[in-house]
C-alpha angles and dihedrals in degrees: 000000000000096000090047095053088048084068094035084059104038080051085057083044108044086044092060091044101057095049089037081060098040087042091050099050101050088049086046085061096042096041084050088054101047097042094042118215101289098048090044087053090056094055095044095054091038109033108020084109078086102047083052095049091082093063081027086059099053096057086051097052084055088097106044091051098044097054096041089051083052097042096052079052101067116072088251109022115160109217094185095057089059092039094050095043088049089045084063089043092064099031086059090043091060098047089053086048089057105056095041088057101047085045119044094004091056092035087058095046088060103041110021113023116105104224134156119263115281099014093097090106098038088053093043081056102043086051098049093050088048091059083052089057096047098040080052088051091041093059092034089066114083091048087054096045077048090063095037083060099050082044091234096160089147082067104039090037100064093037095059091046099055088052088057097053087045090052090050090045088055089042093060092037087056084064103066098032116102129227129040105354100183087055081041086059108049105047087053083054097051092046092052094047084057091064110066098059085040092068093030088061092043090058096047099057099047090044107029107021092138089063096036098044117117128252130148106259117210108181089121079184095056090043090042088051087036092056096043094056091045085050085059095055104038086057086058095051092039080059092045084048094048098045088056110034084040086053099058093037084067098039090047088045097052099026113024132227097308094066085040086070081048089060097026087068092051092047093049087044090047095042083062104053091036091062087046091060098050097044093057082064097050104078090054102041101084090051088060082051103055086038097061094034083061094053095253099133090155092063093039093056091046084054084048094054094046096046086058101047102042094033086066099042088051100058094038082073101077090018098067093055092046087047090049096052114014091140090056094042093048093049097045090039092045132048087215120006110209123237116265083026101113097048092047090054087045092053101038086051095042084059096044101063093038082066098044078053083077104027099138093053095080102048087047096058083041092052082048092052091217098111110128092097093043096047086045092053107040089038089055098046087047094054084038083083083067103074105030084056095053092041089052090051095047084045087056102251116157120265087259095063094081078075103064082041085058085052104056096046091055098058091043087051084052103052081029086064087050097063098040090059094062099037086048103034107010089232125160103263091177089061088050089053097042093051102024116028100022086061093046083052099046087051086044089059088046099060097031096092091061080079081070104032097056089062081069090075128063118252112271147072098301085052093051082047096056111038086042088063096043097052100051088048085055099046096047093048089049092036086062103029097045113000090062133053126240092262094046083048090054095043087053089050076046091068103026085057091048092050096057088047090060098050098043084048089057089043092053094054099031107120107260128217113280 
């Protein structure tokens, strides 16, 4: 059963995650024509900490979901001890978000931020309604790590969704309404991140009010374990954060707003795809957890190994096309595409699928619980972005070099996992690398003459068309002759086999014509 609701729920996922990216691309093009460069740039640059709290959201509910998981394991676990204790967590969380922001965040708008003349007061607003949005994910998260738990992505899945077409309705709608669009933005935006705790806490408490209901918790060494593992990630997201605010911080020092909707594109593109890549692993990761929580580390490896690998061949899918023709995709996607803007989107999406390479390894150190060196280590190597990219400003190099830093730091971050798996959890790093990397690579080499090939067709639509098609031909065929092993390619010919039964079964006994 268990194996079986782990593809019920990747289908859910993978549903939401195609129209949130179709969704998302076409609101990255109306929000950029009704703010225009310059005002996009001063979200971006202000309030971009909301538009990452969605990635942000998934590390936090890490917690939540992972001692619960532990807790329905044992004969008399108690589920709304942990919720409650993590409700405080992030109660306290968002208190402690709030100060820091009215107080440095506001302190650097007014005497640090580079801004255009005249738009003080807009980005003052922009930045208070921003804190709003994150406060309203922060308190959303335990209920959402709840129903991660339970595995009710039916639930989860239609109301995010939701959320995303109403985003790209407002987004359409900004463009017709008179008046200040950007303060126009982000109030709708506030209002629609609302919504999805809203409805999370609705559910659970209807359906799990036994577990949500309130009661003052006092296990101050639950609390004290629970906290340290929430400082560890937080460390982590305070990193992720970092990497991406900071980023924009120097770009918009050295280069102003305008280069700050360059990187503002790559970052919503990437957001995307980011989130893509988390959510395929979603629907495995509790099961790593309770694995591991049973003492079936066997079991949990082998779930490591296949959320890596498919993680990345998933989102390869809708990555290899954008990576072909970013520049025709960009100019038909965008009015005026801002200059820097194609190699940001290569590189943020280049790192992206080197870290859903490795997607398992995380969820199996946090099943462990012994996660402080491996949250140091990968939190360091991802700041360390920060100041190569401000040395090789002040040194002169051009905006785009920021992109071969992401880079680096993301293949550091990669043989950097390897080690730590066998220092943490003496795991075998070289089987990881034989089953699991050493087939992604194999596919990668594959696909890697179509860069060349494509030159072979003239630019335009006819070009995208045919390339998209070949390369998908191409990465299905080397995903299952050389990306699987013989026993995944018979339990795909398994289901498929058991998919054309059915419907030759409901063919046979469908009513036919008099």
């Amino acid at each position: 059963m268990s194996n079986k609701l782990i593809i019920k729920n990747s289908f859910y996922l993978y549903i939401r995650l195609v129209v949130s990216m179709i969704a998302g691309v076409f609101t990255s093009r109306f929000v950029l024509m009704a703010l225009g460069a310059s005002d996009y740039g001063l979200y971006n640059v202000v309030g971009g900490v909301v538009s990452l709290m969605a990635f942000v959201n998934t590390i936090m509910i890490t917690t939540t979901y992972r001692f619960i998981a532990y807790e329905e394991g044992k004969p008399n676990g108690d589920s709304n001890k942990i919720f409650n204790i993590s409700l405080s967590i992030h109660l306290l969380l968002s208190i402690l978000f709030v100060i820091l922001a009215l107080t440095v965040g506001l302190y650097y708008i007014y005497h640090y931020l580079k801004i255009p003349e005249g738009k003080l007061n807009d980005a003052v607003f922009t930045f208070i309604f921003s804190i709003l949005n994150t406060v309203c994910i922060i308190i959303g998260t335990p209920f959402q790590g709840l129903l991660v738990a339970k595995e009710k992505f039916s639930i989860t899945v239609p109301i995010e969704i939701s959320t995303k077409i109403l985003t790209l309705l407002l987004s359409i709608l900004l463009i017709y309404l008179p008046g200040n669009h950007l303060r126009y933005y982000v109030i709708f935006i506030t209002i629609i991140h609302a919504l999805n705790p809203i409805m999370y806490i609705a559910y659970c408490l209807k359906t799990y009010f036994n577990t949500v209901k309130w009661q003052l918790c006092r296990d101050w060494v639950k609390y004290k374990e629970m906290l340290g593992f929430t400082g560890w990630n937080s460390i982590e997201v305070a990193a992720i954060v970092g990497e991406n605010q900071g980023s924009a911080i120097i770009i918009n020092r050295f280069f102003g707003t305008i280069l700050n909707a360059s990187f503002g594109i790559a970052n919503q593109v990437n957001s995307i795809v980011r989130s893509f890549a988390q959510s395929l692993g979603q629907a495995i990761i509790p099961q790593i957890t309770k694995s591991y929580s049973a003492g079936d580390h066997k079991r949990a490896s082998k779930l490591v190994i296949i959320s890596s690998k498919f993680s990345f061949f998933l989102m390869a899918i809708p990555m290899l096309p954008i990576l072909l023709e970013t520049d025709f995709i960009l100019n038909s996607w965008l009015k005026e595409v801002p200059e820097y803007t194609i190699t940001f989107v290569q590189a943020m999406l280049i790192k992206s699928i080197i870290a859903t390479s490795q997607f398992g390894i995380g969820p199996l150190i946090h099943a462990s619980g012994k996660i402080a060196l491996f949250k140091i280590i990968n939190s360091g190597i991802t700041l360390l972005c920060l100041p190569l990219a401000y040395i090789a400003y002040k040194m002169g190099h051009p905006p785009y070099i920021i992109s071969y830093i992401y880079l680096f730091t993301a293949f550091l971050t990669f043989i950097t996992n390897q080690i730590l798996l066998k220092v943490i959890l003496n795991y075998d790093a070289i089987e990881f690398l034989k089953r699991s990397t050493f087939k992604i690579l194999l596919v990668c080499l594959t696909v890697t003459p179509l860069f060349i090939i494509k030159n072979a067709f003239s630019y335009g639509l006819l070009r995208f068309i045919i390339i998209s098609i070949i390369s998908e031909i191409v990465l299905f065929a080397s995903i299952y002759f050389l990306g699987m092993d013989n026993s995944e390619r018979q339990t795909i010919k398994g289901y498929a086999s058991q998919g054309i039964h059915k419907l030759q079964m409901h063919h046979s006994f469908s009513p036919t014509e008099p």
